[in-house]
The first five atom37 places (N, CA, C, CB, O) and aatype in JSON, in Angstrom:
{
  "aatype": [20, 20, 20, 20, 20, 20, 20, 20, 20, 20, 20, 20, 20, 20, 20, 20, 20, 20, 20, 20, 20, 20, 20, 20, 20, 20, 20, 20, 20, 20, 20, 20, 20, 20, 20, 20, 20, 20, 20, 20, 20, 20, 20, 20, 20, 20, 20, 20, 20, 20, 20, 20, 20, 20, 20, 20, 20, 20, 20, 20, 20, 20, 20, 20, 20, 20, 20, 20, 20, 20, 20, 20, 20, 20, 20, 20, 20, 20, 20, 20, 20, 20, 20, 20, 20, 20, 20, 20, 20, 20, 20, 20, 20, 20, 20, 20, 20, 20, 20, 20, 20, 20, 20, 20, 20, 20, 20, 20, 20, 20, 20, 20, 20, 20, 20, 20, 20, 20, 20, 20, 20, 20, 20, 20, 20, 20, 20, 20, 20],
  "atom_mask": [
    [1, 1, 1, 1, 1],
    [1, 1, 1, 1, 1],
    [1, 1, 1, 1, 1],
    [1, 1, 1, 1, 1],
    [1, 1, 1, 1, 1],
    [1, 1, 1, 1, 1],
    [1, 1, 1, 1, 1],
    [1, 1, 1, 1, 1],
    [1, 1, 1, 1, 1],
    [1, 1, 1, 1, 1],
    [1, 1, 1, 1, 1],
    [1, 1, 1, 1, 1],
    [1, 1, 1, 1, 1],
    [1, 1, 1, 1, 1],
    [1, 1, 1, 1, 1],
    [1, 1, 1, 1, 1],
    [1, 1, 1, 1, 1],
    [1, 1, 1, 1, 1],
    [1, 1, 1, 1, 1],
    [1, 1, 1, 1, 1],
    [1, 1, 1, 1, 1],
    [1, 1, 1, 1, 1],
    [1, 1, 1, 1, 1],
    [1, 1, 1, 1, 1],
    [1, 1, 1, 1, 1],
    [1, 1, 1, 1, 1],
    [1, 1, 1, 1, 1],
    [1, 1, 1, 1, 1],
    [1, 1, 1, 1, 1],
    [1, 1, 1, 1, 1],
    [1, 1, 1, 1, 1],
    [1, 1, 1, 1, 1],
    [1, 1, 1, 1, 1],
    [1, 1, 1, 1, 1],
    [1, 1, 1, 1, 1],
    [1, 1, 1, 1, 1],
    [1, 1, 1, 1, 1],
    [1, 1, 1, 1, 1],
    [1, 1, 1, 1, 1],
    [1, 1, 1, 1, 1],
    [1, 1, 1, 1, 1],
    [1, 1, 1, 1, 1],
    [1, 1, 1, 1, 1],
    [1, 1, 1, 1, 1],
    [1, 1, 1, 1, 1],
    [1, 1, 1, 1, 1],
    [1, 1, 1, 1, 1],
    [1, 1, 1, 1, 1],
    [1, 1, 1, 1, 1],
    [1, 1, 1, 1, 1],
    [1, 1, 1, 1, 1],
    [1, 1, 1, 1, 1],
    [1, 1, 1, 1, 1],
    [1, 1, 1, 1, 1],
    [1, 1, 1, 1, 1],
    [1, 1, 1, 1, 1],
    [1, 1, 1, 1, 1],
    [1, 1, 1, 1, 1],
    [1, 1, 1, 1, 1],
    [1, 1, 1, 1, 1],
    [1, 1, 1, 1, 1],
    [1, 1, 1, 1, 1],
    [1, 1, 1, 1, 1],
    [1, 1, 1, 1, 1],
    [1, 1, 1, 1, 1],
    [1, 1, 1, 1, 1],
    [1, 1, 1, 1, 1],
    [1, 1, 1, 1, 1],
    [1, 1, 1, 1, 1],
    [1, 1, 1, 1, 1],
    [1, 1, 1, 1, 1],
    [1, 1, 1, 1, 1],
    [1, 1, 1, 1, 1],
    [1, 1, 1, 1, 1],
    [1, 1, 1, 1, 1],
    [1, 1, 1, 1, 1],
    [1, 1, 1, 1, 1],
    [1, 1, 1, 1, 1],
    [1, 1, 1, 1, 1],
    [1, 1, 1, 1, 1],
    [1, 1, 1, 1, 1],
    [1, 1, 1, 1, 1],
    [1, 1, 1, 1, 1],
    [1, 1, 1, 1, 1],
    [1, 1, 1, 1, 1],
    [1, 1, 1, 1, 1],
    [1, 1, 1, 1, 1],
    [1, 1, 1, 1, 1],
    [1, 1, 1, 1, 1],
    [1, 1, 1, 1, 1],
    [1, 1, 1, 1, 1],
    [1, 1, 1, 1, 1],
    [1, 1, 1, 1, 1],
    [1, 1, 1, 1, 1],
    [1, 1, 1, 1, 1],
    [1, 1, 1, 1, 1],
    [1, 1, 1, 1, 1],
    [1, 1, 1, 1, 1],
    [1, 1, 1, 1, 1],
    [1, 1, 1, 1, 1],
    [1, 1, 1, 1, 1],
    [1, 1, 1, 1, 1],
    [1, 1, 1, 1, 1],
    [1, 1, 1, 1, 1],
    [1, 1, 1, 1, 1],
    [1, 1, 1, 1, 1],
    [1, 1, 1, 1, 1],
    [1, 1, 1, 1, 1],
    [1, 1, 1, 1, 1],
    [1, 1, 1, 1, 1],
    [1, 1, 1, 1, 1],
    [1, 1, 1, 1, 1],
    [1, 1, 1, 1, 1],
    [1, 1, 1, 1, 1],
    [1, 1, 1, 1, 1],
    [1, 1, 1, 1, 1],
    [1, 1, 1, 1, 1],
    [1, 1, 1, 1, 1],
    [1, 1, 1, 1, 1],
    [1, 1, 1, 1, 1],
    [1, 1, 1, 1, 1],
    [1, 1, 1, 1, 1],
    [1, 1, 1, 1, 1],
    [1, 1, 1, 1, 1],
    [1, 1, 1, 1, 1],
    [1, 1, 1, 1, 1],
    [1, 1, 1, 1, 1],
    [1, 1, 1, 1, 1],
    [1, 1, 1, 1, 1]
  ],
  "atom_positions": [
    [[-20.18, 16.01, 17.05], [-21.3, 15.33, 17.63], [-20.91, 13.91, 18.03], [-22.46, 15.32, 16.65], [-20.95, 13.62, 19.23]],
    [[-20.51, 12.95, 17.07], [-19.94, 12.05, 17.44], [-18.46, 11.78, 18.59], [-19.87, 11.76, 16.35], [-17.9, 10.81, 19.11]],
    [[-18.32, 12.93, 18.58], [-16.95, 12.9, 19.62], [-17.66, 13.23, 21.17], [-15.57, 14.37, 19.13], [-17.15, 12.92, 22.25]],
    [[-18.63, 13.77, 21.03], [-19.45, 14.07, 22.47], [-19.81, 13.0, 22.71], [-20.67, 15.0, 22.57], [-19.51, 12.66, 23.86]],
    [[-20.47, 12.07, 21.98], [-21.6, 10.82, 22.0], [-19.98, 10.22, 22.71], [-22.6, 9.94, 20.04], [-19.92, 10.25, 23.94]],
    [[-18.71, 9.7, 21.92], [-17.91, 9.35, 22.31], [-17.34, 9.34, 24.03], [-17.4, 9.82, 21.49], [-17.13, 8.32, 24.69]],
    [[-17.14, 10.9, 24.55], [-16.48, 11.28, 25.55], [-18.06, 10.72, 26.85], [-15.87, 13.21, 25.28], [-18.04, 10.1, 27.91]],
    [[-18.96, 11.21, 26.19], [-20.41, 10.45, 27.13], [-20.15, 9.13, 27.06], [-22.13, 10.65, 26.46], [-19.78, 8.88, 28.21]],
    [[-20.11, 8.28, 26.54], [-19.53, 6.7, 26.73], [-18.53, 6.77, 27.4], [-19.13, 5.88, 25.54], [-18.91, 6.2, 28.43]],
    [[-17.21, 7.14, 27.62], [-16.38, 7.1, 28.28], [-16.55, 7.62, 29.57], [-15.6, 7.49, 27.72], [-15.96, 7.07, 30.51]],
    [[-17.29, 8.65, 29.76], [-18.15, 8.87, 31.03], [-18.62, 7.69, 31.74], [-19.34, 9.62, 30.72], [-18.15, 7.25, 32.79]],
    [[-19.44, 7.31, 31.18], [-19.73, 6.0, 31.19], [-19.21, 4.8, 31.76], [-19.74, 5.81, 30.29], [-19.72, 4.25, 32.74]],
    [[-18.24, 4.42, 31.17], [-17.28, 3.88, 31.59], [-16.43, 3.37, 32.31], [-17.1, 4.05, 31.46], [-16.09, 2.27, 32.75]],
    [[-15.97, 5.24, 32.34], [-15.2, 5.33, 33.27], [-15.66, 5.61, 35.09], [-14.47, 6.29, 32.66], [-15.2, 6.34, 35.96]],
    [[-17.07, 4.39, 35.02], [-17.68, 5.16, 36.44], [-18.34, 6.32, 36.83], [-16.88, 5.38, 37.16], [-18.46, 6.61, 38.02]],
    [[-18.71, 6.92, 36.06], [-19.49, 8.13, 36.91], [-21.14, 8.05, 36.24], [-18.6, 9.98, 36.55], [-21.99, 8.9, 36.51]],
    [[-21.36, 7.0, 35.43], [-22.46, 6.07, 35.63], [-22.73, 5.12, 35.39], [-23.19, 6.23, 35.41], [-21.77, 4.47, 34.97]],
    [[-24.08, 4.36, 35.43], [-23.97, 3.35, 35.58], [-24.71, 2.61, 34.08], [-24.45, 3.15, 36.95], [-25.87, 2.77, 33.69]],
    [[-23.24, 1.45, 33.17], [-23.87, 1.44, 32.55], [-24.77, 0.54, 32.21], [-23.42, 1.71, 32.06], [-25.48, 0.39, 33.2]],
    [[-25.26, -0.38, 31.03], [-25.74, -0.91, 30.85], [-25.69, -1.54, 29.55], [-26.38, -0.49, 31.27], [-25.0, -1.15, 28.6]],
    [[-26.39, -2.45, 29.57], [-26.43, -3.67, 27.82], [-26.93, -2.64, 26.69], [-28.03, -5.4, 27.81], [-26.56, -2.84, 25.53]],
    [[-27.88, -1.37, 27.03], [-28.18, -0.56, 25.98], [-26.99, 0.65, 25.47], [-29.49, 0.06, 26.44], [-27.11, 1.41, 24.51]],
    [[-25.82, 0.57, 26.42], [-24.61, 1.42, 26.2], [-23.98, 0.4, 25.27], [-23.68, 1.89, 27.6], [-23.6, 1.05, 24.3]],
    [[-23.82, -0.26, 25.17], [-22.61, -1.48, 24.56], [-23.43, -1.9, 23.13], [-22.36, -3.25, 25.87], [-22.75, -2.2, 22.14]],
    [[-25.15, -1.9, 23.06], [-25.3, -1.53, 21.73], [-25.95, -0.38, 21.02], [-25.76, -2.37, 21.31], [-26.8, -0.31, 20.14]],
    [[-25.0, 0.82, 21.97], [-25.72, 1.86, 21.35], [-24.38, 2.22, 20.71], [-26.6, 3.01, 22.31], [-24.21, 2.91, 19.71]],
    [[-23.64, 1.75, 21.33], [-21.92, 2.24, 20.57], [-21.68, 1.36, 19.52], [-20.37, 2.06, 21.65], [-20.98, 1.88, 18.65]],
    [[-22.14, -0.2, 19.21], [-21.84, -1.0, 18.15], [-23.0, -0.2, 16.93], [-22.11, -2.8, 18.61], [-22.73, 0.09, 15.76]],
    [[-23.97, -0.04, 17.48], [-24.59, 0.42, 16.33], [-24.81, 1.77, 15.79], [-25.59, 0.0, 16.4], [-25.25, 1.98, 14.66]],
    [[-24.4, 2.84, 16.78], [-24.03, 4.37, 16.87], [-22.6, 4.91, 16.2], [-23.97, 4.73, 18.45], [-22.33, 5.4, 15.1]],
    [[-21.83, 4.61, 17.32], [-20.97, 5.06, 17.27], [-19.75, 4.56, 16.45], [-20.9, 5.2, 18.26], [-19.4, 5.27, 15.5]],
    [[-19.22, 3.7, 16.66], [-18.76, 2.96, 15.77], [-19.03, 2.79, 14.25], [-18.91, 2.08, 16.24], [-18.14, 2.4, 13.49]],
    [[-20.11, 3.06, 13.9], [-20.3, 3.19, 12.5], [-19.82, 4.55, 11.76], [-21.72, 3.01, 12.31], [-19.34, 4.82, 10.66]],
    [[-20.31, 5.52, 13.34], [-19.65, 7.1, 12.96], [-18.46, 6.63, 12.74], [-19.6, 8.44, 14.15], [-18.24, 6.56, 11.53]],
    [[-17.57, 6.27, 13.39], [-16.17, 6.26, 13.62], [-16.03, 5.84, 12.09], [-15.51, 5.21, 14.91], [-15.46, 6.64, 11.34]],
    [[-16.42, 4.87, 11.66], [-16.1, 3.81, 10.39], [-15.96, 5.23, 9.6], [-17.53, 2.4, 9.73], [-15.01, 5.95, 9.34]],
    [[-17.59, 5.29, 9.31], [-17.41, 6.43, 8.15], [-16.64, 7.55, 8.33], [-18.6, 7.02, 7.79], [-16.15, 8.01, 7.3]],
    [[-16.37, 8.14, 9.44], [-15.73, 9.13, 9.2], [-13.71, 8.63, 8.81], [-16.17, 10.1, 10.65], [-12.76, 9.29, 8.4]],
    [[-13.8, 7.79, 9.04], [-12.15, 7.45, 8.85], [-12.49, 7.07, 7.17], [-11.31, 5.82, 10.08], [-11.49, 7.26, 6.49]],
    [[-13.5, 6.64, 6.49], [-13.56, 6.31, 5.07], [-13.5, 7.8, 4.21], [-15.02, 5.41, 4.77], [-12.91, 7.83, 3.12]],
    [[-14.16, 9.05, 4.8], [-14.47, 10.8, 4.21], [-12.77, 10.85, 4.79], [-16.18, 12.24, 5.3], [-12.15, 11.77, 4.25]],
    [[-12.25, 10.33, 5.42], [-11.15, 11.05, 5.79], [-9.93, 10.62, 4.76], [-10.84, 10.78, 7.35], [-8.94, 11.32, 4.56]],
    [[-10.19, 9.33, 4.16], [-9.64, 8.43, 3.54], [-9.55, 9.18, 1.96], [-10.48, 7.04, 3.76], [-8.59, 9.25, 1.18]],
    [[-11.05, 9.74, 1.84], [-11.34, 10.01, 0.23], [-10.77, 11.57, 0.03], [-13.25, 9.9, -0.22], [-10.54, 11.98, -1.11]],
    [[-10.53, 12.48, 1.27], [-10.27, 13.69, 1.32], [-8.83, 13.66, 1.47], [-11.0, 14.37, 2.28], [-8.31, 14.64, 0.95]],
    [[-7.71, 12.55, 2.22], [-6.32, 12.77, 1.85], [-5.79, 12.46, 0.63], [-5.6, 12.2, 2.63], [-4.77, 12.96, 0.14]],
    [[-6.75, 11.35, -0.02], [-6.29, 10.84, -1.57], [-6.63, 12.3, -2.65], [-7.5, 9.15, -2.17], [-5.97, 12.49, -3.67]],
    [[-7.54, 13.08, -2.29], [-8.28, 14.46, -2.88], [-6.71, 15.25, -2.95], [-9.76, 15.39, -1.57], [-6.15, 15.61, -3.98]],
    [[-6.15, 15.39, -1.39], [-5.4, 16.79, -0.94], [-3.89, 15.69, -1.59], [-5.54, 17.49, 1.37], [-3.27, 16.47, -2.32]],
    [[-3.39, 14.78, -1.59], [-2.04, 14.45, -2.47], [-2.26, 14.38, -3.79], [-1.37, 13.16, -2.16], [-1.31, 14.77, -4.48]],
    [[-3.51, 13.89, -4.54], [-3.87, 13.86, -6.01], [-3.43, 15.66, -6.3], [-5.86, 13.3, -6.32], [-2.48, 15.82, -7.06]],
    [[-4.03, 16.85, -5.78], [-3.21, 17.85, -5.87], [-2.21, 18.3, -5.46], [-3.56, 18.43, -5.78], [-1.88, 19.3, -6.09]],
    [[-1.47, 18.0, -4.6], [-0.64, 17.78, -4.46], [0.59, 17.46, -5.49], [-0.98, 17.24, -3.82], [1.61, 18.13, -5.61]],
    [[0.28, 16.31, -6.18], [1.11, 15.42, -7.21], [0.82, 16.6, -8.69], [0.27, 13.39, -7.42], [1.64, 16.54, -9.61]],
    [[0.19, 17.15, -8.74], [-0.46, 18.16, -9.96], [0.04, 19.25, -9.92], [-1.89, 18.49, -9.96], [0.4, 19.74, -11.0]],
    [[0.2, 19.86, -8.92], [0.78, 21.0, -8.26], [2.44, 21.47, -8.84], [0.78, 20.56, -6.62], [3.21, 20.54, -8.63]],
    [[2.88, 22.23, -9.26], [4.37, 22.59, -9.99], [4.97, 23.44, -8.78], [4.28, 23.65, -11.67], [4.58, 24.61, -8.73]],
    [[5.79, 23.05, -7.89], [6.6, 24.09, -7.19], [6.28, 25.14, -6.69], [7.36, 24.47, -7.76], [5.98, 25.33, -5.51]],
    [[6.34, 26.34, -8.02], [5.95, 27.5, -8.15], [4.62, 27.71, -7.87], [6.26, 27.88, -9.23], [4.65, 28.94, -7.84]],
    [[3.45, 27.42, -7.65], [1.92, 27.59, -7.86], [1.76, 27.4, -6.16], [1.0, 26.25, -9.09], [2.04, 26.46, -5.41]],
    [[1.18, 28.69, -5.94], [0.43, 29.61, -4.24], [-0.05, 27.93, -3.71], [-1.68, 31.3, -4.57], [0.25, 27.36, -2.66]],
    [[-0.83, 27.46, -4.77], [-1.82, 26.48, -4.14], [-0.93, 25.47, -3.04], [-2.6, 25.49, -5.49], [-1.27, 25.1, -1.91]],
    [[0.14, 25.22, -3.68], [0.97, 23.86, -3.07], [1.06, 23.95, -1.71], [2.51, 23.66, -3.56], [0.88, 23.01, -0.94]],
    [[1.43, 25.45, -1.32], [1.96, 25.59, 0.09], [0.52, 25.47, 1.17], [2.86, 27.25, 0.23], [0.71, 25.78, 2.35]],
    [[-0.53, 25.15, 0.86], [-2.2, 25.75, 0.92], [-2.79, 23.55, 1.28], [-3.04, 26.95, -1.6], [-3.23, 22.9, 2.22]],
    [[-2.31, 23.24, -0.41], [-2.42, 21.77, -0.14], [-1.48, 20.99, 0.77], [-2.33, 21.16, -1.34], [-1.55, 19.78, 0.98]],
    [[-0.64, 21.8, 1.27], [0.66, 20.88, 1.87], [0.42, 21.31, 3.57], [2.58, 21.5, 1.09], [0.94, 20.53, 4.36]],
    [[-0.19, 22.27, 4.03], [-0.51, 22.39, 5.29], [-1.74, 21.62, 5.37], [-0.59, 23.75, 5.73], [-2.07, 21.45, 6.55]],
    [[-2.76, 20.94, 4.27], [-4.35, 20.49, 4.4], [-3.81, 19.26, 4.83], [-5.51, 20.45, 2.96], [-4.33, 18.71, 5.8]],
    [[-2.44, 18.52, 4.02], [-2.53, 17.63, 3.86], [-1.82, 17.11, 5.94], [-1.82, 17.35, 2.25], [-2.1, 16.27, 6.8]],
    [[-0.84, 18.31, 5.78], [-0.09, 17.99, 7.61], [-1.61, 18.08, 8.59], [1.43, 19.82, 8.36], [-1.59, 17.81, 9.79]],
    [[-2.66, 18.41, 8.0], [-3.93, 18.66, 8.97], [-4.27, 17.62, 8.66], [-5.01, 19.8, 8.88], [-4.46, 17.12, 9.77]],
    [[-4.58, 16.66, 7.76], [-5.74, 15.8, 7.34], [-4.58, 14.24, 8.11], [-6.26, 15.91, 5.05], [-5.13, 13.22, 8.53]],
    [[-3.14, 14.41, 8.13], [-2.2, 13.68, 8.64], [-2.67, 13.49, 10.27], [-0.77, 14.41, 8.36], [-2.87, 12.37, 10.74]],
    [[-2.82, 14.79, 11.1], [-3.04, 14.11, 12.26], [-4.7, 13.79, 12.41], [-2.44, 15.01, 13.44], [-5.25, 12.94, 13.13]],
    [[-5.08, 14.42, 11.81], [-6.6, 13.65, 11.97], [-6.2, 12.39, 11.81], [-7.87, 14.0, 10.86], [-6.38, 11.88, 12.91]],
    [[-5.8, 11.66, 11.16], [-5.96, 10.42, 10.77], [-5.42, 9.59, 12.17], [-5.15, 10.15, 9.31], [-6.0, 8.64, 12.7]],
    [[-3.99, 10.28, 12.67], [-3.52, 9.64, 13.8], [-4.85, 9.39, 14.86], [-2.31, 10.57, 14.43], [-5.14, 8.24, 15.18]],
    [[-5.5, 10.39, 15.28], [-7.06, 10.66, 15.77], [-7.54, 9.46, 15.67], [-8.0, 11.69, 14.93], [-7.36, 8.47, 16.37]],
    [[-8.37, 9.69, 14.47], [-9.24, 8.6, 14.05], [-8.43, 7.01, 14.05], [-9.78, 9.04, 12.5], [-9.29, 6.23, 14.44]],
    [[-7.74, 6.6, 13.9], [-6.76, 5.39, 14.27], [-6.5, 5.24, 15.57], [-5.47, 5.47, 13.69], [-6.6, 4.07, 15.94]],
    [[-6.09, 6.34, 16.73], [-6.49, 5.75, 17.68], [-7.6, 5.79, 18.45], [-5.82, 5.81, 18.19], [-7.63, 5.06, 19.44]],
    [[-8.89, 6.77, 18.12], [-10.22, 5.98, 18.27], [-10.58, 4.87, 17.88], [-11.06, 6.46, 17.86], [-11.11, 4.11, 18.68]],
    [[-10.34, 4.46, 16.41], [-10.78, 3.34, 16.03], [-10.14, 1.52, 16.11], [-10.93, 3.81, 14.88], [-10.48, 0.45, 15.6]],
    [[-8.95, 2.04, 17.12], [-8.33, 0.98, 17.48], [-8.35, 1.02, 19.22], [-6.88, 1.0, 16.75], [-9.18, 0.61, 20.04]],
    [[-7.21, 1.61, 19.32], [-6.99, 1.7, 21.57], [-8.64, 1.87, 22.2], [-5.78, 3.9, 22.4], [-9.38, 1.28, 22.99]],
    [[-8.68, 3.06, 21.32], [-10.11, 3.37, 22.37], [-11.55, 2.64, 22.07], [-10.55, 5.06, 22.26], [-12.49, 2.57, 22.87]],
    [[-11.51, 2.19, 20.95], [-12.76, 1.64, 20.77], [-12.22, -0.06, 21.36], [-13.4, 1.88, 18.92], [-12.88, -0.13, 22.39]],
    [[-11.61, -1.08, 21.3], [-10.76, -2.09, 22.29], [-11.32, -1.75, 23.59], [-9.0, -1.86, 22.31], [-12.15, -2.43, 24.19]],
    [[-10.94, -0.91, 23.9], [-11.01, -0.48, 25.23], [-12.26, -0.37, 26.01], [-10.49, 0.64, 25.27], [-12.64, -0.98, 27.01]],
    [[-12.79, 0.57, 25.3], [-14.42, 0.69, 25.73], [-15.52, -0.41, 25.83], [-15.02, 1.52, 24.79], [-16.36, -0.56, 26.73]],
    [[-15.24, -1.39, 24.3], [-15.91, -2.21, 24.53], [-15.88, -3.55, 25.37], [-16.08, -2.28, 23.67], [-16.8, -4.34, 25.63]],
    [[-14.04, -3.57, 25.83], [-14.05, -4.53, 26.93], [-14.55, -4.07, 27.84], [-12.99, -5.02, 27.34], [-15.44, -4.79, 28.28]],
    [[-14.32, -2.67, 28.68], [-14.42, -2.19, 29.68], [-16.36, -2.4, 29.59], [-13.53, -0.66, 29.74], [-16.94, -2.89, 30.57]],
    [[-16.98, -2.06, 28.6], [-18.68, -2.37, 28.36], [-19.49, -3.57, 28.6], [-18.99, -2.25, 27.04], [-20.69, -3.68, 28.84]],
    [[-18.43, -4.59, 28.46], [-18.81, -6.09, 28.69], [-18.44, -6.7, 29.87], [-18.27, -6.93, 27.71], [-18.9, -7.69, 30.44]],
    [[-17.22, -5.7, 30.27], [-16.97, -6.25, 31.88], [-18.27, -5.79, 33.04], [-15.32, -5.43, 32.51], [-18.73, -6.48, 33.95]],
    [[-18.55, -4.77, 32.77], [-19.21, -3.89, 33.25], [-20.77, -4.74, 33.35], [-19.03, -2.52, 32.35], [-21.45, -5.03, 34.33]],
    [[-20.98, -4.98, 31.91], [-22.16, -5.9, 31.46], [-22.27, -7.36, 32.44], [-21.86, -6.33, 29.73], [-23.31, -7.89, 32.84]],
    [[-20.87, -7.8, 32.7], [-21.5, -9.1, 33.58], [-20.77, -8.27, 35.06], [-20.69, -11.21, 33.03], [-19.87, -8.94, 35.57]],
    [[-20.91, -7.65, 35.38], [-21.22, -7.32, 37.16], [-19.95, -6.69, 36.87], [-21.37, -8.73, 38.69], [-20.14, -5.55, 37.29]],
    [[-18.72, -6.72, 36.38], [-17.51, -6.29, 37.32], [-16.91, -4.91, 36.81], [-16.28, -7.48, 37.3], [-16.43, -4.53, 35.74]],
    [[-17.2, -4.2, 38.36], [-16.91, -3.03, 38.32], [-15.65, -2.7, 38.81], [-17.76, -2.43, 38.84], [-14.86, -3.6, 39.1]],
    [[-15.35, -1.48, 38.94], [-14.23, -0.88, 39.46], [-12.98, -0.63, 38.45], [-13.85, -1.72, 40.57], [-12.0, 0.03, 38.8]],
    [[-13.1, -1.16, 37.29], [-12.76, -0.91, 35.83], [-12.86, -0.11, 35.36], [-13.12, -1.39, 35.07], [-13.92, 0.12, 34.78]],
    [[-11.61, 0.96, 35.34], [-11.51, 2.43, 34.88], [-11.24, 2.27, 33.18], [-10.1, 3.33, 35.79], [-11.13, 1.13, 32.74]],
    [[-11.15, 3.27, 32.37], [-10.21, 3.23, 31.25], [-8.94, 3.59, 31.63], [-10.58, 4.05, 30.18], [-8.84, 4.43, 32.53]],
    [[-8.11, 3.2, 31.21], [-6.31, 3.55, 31.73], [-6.33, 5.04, 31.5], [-4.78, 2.71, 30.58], [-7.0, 5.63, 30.65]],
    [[-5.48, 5.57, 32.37], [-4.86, 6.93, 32.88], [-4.6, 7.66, 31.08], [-3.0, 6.57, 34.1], [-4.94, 8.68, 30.47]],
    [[-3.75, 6.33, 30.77], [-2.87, 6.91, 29.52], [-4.1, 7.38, 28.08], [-1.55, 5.35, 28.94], [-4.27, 8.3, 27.28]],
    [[-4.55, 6.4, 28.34], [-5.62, 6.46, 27.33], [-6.81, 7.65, 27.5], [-6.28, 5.05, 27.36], [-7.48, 7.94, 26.51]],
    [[-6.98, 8.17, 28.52], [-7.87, 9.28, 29.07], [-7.18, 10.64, 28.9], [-8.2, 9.04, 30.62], [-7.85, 11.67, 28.83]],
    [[-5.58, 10.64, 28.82], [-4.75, 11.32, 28.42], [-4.8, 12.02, 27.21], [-3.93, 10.74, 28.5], [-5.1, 13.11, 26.73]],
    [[-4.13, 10.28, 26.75], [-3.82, 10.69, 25.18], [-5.5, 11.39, 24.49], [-3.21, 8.88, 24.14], [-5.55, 12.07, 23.46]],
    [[-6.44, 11.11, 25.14], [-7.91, 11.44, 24.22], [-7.85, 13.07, 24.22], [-9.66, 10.77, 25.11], [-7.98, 13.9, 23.32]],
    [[-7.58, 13.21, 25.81], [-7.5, 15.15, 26.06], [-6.59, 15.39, 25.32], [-7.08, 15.95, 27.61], [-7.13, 15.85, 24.32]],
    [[-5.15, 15.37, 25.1], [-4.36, 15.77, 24.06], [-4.36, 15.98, 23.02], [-3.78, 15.4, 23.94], [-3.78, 16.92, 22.47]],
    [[-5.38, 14.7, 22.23], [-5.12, 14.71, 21.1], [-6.5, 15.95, 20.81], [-5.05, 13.09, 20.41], [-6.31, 16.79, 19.93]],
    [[-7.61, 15.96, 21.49], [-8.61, 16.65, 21.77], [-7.72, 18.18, 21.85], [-9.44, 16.03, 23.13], [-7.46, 18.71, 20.76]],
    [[-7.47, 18.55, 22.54], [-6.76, 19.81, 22.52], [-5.41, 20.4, 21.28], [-6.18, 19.7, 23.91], [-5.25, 21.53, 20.82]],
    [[-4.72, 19.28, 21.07], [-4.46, 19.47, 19.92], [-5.48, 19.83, 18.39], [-3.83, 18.47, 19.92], [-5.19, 20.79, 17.68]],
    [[-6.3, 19.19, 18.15], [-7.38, 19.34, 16.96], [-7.97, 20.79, 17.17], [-8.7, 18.11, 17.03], [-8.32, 21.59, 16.31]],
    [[-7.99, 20.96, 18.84], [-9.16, 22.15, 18.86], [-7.9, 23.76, 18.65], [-10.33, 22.09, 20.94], [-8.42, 24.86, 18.48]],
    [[-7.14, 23.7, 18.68], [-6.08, 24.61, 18.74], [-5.75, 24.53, 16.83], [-4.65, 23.97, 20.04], [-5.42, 25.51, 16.16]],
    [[-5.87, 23.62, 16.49], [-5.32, 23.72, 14.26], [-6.45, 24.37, 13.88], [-5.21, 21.83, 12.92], [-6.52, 25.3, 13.08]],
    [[-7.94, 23.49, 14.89], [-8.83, 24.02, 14.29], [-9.48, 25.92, 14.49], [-9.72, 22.96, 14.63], [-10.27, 26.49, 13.74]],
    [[-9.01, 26.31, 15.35], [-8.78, 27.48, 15.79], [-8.0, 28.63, 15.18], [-8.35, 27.24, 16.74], [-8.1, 29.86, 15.22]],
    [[-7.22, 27.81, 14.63], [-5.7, 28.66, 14.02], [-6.48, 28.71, 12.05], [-3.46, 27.09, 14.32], [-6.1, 29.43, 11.13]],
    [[-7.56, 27.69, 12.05], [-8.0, 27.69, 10.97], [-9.02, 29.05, 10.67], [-8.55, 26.39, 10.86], [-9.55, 29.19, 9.57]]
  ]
}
């Protein structure tokens, strides 16, 4: 849900409408807070998946079970770090430029990229899940 609300701001944004002073605090007070919390559940669930991890003896089914959660809960995090850094930077300059008149201010190529990638990556682990 929050990743839709997300890619609709970047819509946004990125020109294909038009935004406004109620986009720039619907993301400080929306979205961005999603973002927060979800990188804090993401925070309390990798300390969860290495605490077993560290408990775990070699031999025991579970390890091989906690050790793929933990390579999953690894790129989420890459995810959420660069939402909560490049792209959220980004958006909200691009929100304030936008805010005093100046248009024609895309989000960069790379950054519209890396979002589908990393987007298609998640949806393919989560698939395989």
């Amino acid at each position: 849900m929050a990743a839709e609300r997300l890619l609709n701001l970047i819509d946004i944004v990125d020109g294909r409408k038009e935004p406004s002073r109620d986009d720039i605090c619907y993301y400080q007070e929306h979205i961005w807070p999603l973002l927060l919390e979800a990188d804090d559940a993401l925070q309390t669930l990798i300390f969860s998946v290495r605490e077993g991890i560290d408990a775990c003896r070699i031999s025991e089914e579970r390890l091989n079970f906690l050790l793929e959660v933990n390579k999953f809960y690894v790129e989420i995090q890459k995810i959420a770090s660069f939402l909560s850094n490049e792209v959220n930077d980004e958006i909200e300059q691009l929100l304030e430029l936008r805010e005093r008149g100046i248009h024609g201010i895309t989000l960069k190529s790379s950054t519209l990229s890396d979002l589908q990638q990393y987007y298609s990556t998640l949806r393919m682990k989560l698939l395989k899940v």
